[in-house]
KOLDREN-187163 format. One record per atom (N, C-alpha, C, O): x, y, z; atom name. Coordinates in Angstrom, 1 decimal, m for minus. Example, Ala and Ser with C-alpha at 12.3 -4.5 7.8 and 13.67 -1.06 7.14 Angstrom:
       u       v       w  atome
    13.2    m5.7     7.8      N
    12.3    m4.5     7.8     CA
    13.2    m3.3     7.8      C
    14.2    m3.3     8.5      O
    12.8    m2.2     7.1      N
    13.7    m1.1     7.1     CA
    12.9     0.0     7.9      C
    13.4     1.1     8.0      O
//
This chain:
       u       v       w  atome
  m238.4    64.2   121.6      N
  m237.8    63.0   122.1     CA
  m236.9    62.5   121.0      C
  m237.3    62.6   119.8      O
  m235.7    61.9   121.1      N
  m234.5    61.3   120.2     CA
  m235.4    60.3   119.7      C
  m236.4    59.6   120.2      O
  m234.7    60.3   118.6      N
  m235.6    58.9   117.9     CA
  m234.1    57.8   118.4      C
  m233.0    58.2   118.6      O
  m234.7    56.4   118.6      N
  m234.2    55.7   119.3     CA
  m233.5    54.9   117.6      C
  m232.4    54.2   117.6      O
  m234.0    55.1   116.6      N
  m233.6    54.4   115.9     CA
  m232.1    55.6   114.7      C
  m231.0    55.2   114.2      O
  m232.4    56.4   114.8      N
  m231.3    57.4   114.5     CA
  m230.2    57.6   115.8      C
  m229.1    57.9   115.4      O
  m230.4    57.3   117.2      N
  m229.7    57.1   118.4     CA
  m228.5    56.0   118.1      C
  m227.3    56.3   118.1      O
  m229.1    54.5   117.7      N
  m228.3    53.6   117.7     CA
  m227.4    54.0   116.5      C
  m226.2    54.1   116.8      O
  m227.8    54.2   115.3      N
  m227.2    54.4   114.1     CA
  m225.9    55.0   114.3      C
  m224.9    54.5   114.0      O
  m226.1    56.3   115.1      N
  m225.3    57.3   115.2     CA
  m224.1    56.7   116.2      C
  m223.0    56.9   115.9      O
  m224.6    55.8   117.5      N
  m223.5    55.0   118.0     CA
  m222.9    54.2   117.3      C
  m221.7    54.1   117.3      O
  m223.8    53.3   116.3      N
  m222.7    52.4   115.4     CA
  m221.8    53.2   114.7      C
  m220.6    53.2   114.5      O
  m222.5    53.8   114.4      N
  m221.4    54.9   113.2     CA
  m219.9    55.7   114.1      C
  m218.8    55.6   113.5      O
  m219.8    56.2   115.2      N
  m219.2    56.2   116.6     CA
  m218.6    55.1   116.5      C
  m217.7    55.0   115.6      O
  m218.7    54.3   117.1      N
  m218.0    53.2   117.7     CA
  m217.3    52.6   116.1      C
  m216.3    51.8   116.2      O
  m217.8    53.0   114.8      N
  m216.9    52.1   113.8     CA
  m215.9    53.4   113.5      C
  m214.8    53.1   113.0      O
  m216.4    54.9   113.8      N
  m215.0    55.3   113.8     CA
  m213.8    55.1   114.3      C
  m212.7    55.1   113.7      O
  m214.0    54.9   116.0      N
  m213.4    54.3   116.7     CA
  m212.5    53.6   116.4      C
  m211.2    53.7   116.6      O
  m213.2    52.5   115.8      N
  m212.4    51.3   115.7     CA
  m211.3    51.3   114.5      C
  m210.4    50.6   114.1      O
  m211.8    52.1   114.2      N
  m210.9    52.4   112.3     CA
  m209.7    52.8   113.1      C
  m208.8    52.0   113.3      O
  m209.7    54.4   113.9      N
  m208.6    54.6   114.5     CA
  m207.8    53.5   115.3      C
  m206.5    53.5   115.3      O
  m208.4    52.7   116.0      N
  m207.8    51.7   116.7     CA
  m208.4    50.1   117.1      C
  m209.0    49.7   118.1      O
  m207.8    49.4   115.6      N
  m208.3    48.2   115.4     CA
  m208.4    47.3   116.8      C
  m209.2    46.4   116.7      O
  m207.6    47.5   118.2      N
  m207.1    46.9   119.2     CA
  m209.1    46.9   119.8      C
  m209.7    45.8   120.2      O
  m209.6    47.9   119.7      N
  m211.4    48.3   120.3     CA
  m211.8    47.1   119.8      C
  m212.2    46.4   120.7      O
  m211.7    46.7   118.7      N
  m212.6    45.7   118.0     CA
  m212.8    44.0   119.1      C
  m213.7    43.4   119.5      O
  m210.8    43.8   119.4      N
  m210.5    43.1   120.5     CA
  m211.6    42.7   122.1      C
  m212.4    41.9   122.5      O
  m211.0    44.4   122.4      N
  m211.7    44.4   123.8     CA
  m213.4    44.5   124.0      C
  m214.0    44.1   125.0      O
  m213.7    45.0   123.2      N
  m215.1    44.9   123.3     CA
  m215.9    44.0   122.1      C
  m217.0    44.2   121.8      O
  m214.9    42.9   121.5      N
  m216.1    41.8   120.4     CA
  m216.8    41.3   121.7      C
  m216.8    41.7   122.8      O
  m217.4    40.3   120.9      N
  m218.2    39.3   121.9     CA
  m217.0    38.0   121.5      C
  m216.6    37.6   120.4      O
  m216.7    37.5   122.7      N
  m215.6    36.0   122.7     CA
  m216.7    35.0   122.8      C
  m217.9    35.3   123.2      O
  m216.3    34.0   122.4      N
  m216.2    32.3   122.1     CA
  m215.2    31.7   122.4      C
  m214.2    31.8   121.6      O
  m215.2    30.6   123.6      N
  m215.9    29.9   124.0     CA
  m216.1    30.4   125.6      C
  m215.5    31.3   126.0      O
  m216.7    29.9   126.3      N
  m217.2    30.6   127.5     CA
  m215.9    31.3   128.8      C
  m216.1    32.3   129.5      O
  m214.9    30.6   128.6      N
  m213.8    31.1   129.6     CA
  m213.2    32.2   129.1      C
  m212.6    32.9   129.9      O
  m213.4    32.7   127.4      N
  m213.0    33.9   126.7     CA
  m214.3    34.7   127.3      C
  m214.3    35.8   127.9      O
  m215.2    34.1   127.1      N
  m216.7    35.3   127.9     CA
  m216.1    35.6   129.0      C
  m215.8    36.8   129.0      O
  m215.9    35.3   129.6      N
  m216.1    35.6   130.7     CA
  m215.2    36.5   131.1      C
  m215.5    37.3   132.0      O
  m213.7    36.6   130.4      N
  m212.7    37.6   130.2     CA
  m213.3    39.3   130.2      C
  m212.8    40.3   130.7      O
  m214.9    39.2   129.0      N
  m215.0    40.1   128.6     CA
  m216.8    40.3   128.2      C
  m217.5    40.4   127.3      O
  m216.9    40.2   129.2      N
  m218.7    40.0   129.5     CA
  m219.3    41.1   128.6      C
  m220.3    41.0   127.9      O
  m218.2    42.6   128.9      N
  m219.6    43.6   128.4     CA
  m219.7    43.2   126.9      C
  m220.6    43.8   126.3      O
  m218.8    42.4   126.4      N
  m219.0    42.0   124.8     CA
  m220.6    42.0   124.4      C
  m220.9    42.3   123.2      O
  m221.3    41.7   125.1      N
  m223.0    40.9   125.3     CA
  m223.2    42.3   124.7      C
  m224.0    42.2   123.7      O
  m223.0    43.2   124.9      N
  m223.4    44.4   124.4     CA
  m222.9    45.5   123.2      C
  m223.5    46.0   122.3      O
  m221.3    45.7   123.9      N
  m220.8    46.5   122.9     CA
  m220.3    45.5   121.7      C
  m219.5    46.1   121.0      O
  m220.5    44.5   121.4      N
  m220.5    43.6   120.4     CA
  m221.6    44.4   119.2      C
  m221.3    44.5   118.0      O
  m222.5    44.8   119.8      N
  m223.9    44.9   118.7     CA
  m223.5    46.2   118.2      C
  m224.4    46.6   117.4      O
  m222.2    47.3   118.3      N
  m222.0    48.2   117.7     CA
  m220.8    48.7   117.1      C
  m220.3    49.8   116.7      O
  m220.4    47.0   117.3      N
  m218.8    46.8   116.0     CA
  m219.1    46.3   115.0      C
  m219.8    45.3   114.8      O
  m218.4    47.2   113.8      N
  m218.5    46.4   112.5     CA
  m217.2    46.0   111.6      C
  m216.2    46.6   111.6      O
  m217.4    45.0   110.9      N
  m216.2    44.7   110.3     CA
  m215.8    45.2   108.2      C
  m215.4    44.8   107.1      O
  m216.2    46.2   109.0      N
  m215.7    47.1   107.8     CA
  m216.9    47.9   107.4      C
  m217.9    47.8   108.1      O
  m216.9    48.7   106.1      N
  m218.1    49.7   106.0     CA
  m219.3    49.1   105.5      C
  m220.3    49.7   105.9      O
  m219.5    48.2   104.8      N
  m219.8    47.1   104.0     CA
  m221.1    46.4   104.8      C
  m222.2    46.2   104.3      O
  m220.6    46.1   105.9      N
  m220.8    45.3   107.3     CA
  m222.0    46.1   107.7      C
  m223.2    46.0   107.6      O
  m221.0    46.9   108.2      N
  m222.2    48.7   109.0     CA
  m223.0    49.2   107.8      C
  m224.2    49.5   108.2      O
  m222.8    49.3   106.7      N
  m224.1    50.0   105.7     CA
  m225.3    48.6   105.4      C
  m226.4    48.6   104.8      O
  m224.6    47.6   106.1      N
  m226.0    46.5   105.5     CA
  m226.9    46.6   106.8      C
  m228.1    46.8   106.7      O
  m226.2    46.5   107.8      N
  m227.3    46.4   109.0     CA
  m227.6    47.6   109.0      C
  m228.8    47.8   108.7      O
  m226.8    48.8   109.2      N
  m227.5    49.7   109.1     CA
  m229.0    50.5   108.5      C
  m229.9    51.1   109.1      O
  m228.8    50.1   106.8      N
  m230.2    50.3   105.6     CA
  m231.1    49.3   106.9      C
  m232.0    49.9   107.4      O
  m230.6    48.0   107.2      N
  m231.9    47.2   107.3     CA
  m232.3    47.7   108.8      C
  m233.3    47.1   109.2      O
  m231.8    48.4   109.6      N
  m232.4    48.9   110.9     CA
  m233.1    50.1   110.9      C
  m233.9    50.5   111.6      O
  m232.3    50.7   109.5      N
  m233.5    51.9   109.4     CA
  m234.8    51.6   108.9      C
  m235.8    52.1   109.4      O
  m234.8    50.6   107.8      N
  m235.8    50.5   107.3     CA
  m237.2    49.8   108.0      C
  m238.3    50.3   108.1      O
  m236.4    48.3   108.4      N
  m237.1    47.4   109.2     CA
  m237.8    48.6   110.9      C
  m239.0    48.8   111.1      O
  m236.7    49.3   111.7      N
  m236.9    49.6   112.9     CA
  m237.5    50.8   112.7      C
  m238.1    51.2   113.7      O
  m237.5    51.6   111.3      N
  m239.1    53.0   111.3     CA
  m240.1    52.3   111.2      C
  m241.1    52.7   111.8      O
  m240.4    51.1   110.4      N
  m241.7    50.8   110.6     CA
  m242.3    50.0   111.8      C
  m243.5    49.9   112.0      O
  m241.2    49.6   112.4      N
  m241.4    48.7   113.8     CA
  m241.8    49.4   114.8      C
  m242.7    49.1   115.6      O
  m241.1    50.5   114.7      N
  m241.1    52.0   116.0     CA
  m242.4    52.8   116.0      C
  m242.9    53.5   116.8      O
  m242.8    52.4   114.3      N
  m244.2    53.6   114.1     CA
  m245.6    52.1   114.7      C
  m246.8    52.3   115.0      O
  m245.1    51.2   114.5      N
  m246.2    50.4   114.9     CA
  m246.7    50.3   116.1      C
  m247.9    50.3   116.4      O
  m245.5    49.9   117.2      N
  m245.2    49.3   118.3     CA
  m244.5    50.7   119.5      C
  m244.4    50.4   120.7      O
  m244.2    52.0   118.9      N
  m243.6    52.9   119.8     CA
  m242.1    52.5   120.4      C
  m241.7    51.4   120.3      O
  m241.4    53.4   121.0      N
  m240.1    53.4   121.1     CA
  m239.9    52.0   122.3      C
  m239.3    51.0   121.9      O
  m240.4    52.1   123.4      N
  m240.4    51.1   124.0     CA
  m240.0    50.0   123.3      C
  m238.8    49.7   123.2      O
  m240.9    49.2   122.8      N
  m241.2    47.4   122.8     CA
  m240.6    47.9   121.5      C
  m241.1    47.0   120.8      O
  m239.7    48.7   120.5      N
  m238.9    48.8   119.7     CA
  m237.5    48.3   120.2      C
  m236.6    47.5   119.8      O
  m237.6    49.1   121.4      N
  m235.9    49.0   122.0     CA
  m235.9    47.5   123.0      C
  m234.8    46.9   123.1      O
  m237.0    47.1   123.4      N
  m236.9    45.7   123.8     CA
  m236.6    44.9   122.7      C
  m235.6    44.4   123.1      O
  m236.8    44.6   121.6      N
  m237.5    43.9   120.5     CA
  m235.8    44.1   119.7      C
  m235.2    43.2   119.1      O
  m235.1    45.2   119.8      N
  m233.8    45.2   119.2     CA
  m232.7    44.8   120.4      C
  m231.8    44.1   120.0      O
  m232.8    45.3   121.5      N
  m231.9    44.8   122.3     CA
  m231.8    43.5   122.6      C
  m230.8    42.8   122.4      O
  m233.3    42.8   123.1      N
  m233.4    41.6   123.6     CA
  m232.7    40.5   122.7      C
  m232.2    39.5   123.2      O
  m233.0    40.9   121.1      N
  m233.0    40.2   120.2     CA
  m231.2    40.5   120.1      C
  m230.7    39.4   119.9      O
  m230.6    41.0   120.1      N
  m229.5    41.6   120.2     CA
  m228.5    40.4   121.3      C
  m227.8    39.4   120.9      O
  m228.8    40.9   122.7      N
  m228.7    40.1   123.2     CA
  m228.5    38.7   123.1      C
  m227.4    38.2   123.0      O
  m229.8    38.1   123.0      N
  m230.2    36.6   122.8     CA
  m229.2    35.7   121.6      C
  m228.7    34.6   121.6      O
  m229.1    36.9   120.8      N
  m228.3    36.3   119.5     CA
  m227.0    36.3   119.8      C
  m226.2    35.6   119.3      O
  m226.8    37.2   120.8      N
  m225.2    37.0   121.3     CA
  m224.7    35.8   122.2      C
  m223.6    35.2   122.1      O
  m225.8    35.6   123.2      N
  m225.9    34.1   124.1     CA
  m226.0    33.1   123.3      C
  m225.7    32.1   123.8      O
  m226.4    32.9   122.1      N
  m226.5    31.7   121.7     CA
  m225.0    31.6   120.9      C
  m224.4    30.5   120.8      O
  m224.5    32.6   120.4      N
  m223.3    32.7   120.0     CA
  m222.9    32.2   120.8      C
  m222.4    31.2   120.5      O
  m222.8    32.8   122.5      N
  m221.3    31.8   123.3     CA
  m222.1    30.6   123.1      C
  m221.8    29.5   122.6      O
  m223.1    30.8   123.7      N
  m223.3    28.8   124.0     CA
  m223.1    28.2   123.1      C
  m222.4    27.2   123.4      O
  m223.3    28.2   121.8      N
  m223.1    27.1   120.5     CA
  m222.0    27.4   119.9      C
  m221.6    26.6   119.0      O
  m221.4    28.3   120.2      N
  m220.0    28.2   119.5     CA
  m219.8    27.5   121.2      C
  m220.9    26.9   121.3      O
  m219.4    27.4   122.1      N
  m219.0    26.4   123.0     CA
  m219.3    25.1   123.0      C
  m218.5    24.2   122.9      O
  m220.6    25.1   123.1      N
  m221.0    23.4   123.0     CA
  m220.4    22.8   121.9      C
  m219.6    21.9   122.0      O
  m221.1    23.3   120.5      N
  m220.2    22.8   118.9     CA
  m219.0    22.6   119.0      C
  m218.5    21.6   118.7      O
  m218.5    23.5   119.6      N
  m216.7    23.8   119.0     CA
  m215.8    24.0   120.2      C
  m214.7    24.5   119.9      O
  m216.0    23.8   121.4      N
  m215.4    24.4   122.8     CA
  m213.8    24.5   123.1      C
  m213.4    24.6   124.2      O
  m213.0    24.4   121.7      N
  m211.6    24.7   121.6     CA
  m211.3    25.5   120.8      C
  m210.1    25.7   120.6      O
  m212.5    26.3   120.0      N
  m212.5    27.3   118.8     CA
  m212.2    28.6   119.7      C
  m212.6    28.5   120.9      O
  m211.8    29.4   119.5      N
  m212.0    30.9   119.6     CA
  m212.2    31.3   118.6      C
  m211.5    31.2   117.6      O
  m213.5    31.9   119.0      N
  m214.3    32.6   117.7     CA
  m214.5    34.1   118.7      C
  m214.2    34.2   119.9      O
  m215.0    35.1   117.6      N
  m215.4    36.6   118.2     CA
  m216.2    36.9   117.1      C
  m216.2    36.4   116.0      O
  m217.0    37.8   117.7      N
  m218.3    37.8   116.7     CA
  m218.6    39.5   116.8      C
  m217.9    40.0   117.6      O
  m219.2    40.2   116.2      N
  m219.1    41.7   115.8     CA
  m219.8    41.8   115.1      C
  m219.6    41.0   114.1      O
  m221.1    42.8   115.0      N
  m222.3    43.5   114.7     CA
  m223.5    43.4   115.1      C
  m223.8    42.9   116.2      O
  m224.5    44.0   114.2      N
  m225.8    44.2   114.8     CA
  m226.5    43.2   114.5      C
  m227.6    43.1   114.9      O
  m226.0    42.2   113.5      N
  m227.1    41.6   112.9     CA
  m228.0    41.1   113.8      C
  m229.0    41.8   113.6      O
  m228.3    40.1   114.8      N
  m228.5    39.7   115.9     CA
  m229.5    40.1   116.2      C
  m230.4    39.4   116.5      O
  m229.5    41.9   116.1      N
  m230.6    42.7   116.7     CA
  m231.5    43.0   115.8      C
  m232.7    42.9   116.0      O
  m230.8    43.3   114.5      N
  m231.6    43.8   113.0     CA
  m232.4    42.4   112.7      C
  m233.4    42.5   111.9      O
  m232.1    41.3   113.1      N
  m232.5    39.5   112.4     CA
  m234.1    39.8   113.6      C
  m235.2    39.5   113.3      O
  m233.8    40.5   114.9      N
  m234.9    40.0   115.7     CA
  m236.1    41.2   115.1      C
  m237.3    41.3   115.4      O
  m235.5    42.1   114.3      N
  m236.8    43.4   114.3     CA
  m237.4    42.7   112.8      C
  m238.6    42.8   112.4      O
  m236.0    42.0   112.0      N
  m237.0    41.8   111.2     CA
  m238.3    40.5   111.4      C
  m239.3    40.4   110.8      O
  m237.8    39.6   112.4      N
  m238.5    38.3   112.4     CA
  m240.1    39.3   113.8      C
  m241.1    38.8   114.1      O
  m239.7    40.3   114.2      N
  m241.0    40.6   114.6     CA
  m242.0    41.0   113.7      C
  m243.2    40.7   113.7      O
  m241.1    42.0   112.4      N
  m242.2    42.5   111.2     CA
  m242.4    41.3   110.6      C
  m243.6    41.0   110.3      O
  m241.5    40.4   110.4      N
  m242.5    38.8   109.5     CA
  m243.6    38.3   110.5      C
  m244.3    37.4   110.0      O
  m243.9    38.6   111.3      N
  m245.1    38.0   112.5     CA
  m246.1    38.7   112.5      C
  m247.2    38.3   112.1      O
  m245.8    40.3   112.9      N
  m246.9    41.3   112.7     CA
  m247.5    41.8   111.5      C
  m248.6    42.3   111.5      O
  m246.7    41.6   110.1      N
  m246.8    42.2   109.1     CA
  m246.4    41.2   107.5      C
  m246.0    41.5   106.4      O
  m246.7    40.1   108.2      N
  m245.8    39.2   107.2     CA
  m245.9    39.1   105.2      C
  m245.1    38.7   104.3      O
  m247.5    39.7   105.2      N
  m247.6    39.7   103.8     CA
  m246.8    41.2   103.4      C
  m246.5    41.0   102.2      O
  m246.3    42.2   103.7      N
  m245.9    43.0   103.4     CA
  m245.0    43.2   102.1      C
  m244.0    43.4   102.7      O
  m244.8    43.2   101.3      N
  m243.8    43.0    99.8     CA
  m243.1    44.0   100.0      C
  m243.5    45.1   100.1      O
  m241.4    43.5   100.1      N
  m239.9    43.9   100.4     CA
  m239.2    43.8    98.7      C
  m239.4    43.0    97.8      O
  m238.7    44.6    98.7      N
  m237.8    44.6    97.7     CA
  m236.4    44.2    98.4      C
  m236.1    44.7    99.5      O
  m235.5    42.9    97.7      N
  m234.3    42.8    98.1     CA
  m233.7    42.2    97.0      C
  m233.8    41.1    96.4      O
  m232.3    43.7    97.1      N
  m231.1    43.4    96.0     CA
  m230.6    41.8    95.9      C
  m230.3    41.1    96.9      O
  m230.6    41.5    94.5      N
  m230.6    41.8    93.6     CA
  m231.8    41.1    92.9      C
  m231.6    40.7    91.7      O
  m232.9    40.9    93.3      N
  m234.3    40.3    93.2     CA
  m235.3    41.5    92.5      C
  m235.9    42.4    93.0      O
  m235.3    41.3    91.4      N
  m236.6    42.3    90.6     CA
  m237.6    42.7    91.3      C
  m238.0    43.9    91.5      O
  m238.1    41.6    91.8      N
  m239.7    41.6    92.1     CA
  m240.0    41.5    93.8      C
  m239.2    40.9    94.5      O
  m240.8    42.0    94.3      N
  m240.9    42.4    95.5     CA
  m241.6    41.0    96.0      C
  m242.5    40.4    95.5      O
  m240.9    40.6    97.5      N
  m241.3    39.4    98.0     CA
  m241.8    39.9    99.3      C
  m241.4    40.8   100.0      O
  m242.8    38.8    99.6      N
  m243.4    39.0   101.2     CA
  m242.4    39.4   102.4      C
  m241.3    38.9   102.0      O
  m242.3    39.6   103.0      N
  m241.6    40.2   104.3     CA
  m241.1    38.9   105.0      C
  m239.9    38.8   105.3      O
  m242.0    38.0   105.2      N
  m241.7    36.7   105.6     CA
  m240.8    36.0   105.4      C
  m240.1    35.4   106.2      O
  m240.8    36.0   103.5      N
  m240.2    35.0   102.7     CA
  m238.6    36.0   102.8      C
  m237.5    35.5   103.1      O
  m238.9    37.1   102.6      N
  m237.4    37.7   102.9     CA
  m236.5    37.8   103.6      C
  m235.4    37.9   103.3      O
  m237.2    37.7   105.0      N
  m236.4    37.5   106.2     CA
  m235.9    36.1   106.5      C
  m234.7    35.9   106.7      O
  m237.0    35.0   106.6      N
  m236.2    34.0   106.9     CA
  m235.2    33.1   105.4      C
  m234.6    32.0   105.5      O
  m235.5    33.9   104.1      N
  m234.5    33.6   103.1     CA
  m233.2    34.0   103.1      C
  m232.2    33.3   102.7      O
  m233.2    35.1   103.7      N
  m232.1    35.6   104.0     CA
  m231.7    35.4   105.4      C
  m230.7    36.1   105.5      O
  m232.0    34.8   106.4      N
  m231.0    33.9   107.6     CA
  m230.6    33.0   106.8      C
  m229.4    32.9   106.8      O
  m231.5    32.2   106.0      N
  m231.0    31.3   105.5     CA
  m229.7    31.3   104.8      C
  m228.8    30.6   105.1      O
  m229.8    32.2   103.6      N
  m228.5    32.6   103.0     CA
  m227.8    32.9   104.3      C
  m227.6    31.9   105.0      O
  m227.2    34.1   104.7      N
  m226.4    34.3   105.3     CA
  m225.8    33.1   106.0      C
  m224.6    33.0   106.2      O
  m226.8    32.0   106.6      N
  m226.2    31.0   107.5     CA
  m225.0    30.6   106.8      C
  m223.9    30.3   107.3      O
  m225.4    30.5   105.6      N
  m224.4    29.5   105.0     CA
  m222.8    29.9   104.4      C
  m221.9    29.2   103.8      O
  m222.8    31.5   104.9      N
  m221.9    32.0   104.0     CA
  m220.3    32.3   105.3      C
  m220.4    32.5   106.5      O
  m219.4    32.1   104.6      N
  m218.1    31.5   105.7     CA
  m217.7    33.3   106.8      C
  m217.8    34.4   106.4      O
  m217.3    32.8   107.6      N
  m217.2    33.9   108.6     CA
  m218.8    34.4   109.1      C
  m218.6    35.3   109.9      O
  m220.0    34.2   109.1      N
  m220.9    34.5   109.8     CA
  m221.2    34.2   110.8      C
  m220.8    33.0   111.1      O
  m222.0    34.9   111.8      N
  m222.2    34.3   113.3     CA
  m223.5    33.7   113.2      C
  m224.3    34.6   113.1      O
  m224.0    32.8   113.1      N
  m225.1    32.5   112.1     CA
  m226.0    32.5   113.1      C
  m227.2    32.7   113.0      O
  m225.3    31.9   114.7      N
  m225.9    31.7   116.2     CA
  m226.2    33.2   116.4      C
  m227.3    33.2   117.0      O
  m226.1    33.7   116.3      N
  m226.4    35.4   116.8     CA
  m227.3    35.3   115.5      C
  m228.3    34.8   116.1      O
  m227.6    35.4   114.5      N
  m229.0    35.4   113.9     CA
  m230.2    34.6   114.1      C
  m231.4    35.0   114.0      O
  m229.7    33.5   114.4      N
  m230.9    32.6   114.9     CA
  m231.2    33.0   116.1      C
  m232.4    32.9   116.2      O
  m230.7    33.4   117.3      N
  m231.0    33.7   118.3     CA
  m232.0    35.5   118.1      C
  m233.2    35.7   118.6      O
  m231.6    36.2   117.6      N
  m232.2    37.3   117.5     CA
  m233.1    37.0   116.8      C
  m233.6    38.1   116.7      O
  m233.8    36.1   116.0      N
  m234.7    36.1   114.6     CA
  m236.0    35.0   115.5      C
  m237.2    34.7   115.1      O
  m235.2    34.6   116.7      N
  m236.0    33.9   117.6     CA
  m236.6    34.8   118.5      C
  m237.8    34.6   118.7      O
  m236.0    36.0   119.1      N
  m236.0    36.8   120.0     CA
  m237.5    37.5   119.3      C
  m238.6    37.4   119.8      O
  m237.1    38.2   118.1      N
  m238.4    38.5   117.2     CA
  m239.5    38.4   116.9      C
  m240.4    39.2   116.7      O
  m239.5    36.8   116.8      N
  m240.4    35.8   116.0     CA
  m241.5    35.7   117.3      C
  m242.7    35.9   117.1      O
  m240.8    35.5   118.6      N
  m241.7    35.5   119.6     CA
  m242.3    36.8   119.5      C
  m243.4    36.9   118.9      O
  m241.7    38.1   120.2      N
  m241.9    39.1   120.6     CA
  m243.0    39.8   119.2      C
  m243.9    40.6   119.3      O
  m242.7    39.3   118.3      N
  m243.5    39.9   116.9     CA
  m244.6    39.0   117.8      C
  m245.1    39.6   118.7      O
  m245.1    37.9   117.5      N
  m246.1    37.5   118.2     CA
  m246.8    37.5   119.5      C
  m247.9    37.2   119.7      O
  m245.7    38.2   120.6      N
  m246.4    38.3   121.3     CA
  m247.0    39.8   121.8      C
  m247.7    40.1   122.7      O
  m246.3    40.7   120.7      N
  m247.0    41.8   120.6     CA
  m248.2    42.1   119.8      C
  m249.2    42.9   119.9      O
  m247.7    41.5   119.2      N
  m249.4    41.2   118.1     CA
  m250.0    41.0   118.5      C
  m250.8    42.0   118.6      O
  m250.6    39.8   119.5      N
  m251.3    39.3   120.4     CA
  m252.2    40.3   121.7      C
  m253.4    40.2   121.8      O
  m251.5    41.1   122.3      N
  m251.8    41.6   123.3     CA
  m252.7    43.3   122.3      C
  m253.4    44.1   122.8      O
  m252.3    43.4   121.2      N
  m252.0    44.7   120.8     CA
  m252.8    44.4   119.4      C
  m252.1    44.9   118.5      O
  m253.6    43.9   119.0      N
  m253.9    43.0   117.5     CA
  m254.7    44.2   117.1      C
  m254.8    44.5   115.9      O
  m255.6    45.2   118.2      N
  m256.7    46.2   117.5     CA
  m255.8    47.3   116.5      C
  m256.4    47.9   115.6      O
  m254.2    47.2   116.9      N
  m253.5    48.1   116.1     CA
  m253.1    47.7   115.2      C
  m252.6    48.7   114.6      O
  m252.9    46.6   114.4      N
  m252.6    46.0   113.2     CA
  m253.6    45.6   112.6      C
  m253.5    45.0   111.6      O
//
C-alpha cells in the first residue's frame, strides 16, 4: 500500500515544480479572498494545500508533515490520517475565505500551502499525545507537543503575510478530531 504520507509530499513537491516553471499555476489554483474571488475559483479549497511560496515554505511544512503525519498514521492508520489532514486542510481554507471576507471584504488576499493541514495533524497529536517532548529550532531543550504547537500558531499568527485563518481553522479541525479519536479509540493510546 502507498504510504499516504510520502503520496502527498511527493504531490507537493510536483506541484512546486510546476509552479517554478510557471508562476501564472500559483494564480489559478491559490485559494482567493474574498468570496466573489472564491467563487471564480473554487477548486482553490484544495489545490491551495499543495502550493508553496518558495522552497523555504515547502521544506517547513513539509519536515513537519513528515514528522507530525508518521507518527499520526502509525497511531491512527491511513484512513482517519487522511481525514485528520484533509479536513483540517480544508477547514483552514474556509475560514480563510470567510474571515478574510467578513474582516476585510475589499481585500484580495490568496493564500498557498499546507499549513492548514500540517496545524490540524499537529493539534490532533497535542490531544492524543500531548506530553510528548518536541524539539523546535532554535530552542535547546525539548518542549511538550502541546506547548509547541499551539506556540507556534501563535508565533506564526503574528508574522506579516501569513494566513493565520487557515491555521486556526485546521489546528481546530485537529484539536477536535485528536479528541475525538482518542475518545472512541483510548485502548490504543
Amino acid at each position: 500500500m502507498l504510504n499516504p504520507i510520502l503520496a502527498i509530499i511527493a504531490l507537493n513537491l510536483l506541484f512546486f515544480l510546476a509552479t517554478t516553471i510557471s508562476q501564472d499555476l500559483i494564480l489559478d489554483l491559490g485559494l482567493w479572498s474574498p468570496f466573489e474571488v472564491f467563487f471564480h475559483y473554487p477548486w482553490g479549497l484544495i489545490t491551495s494545500m499543495f502550493l508553496h511560496d518558495g522552497f523555504f515554505h515547502l521544506l517547513a511544512n513539509m519536515i513537519t508533515l513528515y514528522f507530525f503525519g508518521t507518527y499520526l498514521y502509525r497511531l491512527l492508520g491511513s484512513g482517519k490520517f487522511l481525514i485528520i489532514y484533509f479536513g483540517g486542510g480544508i477547514l483552514g481554507n474556509i475560514f480563510f475565505v470567510l474571515l478574510g471576507t467578513l474582516l476585510d471584504p475589499y481585500s484580495l488576499s490568496l493564500a498557498i500551502g499546507a499549513s492548514g493541514a500540517v496545524f490540524a495533524l499537529g493539534g490532533a497529536l497535542a490531544v492524543i499525545k500531548p506530553n510528548i517532548r518536541v524539539f523546535i529550532f532554535p530552542i535547546p531543550i525539548p518542549l511538550p507537543l502541546w506547548l509547541a504547537v499551539i506556540g507556534g500558531f501563535l508565533i506564526l499568527s503574528f508574522l506579516p503575510y501569513v494566513a493565520w485563518q487557515a491555521h486556526l481553522g485546521g489546528l481546530a479541525f485537529g484539536l477536535v478530531a485528536g479528541y475525538l479519536f482518542k475518545k472512541r479509540t483510548s485502548y490504543r493510546f
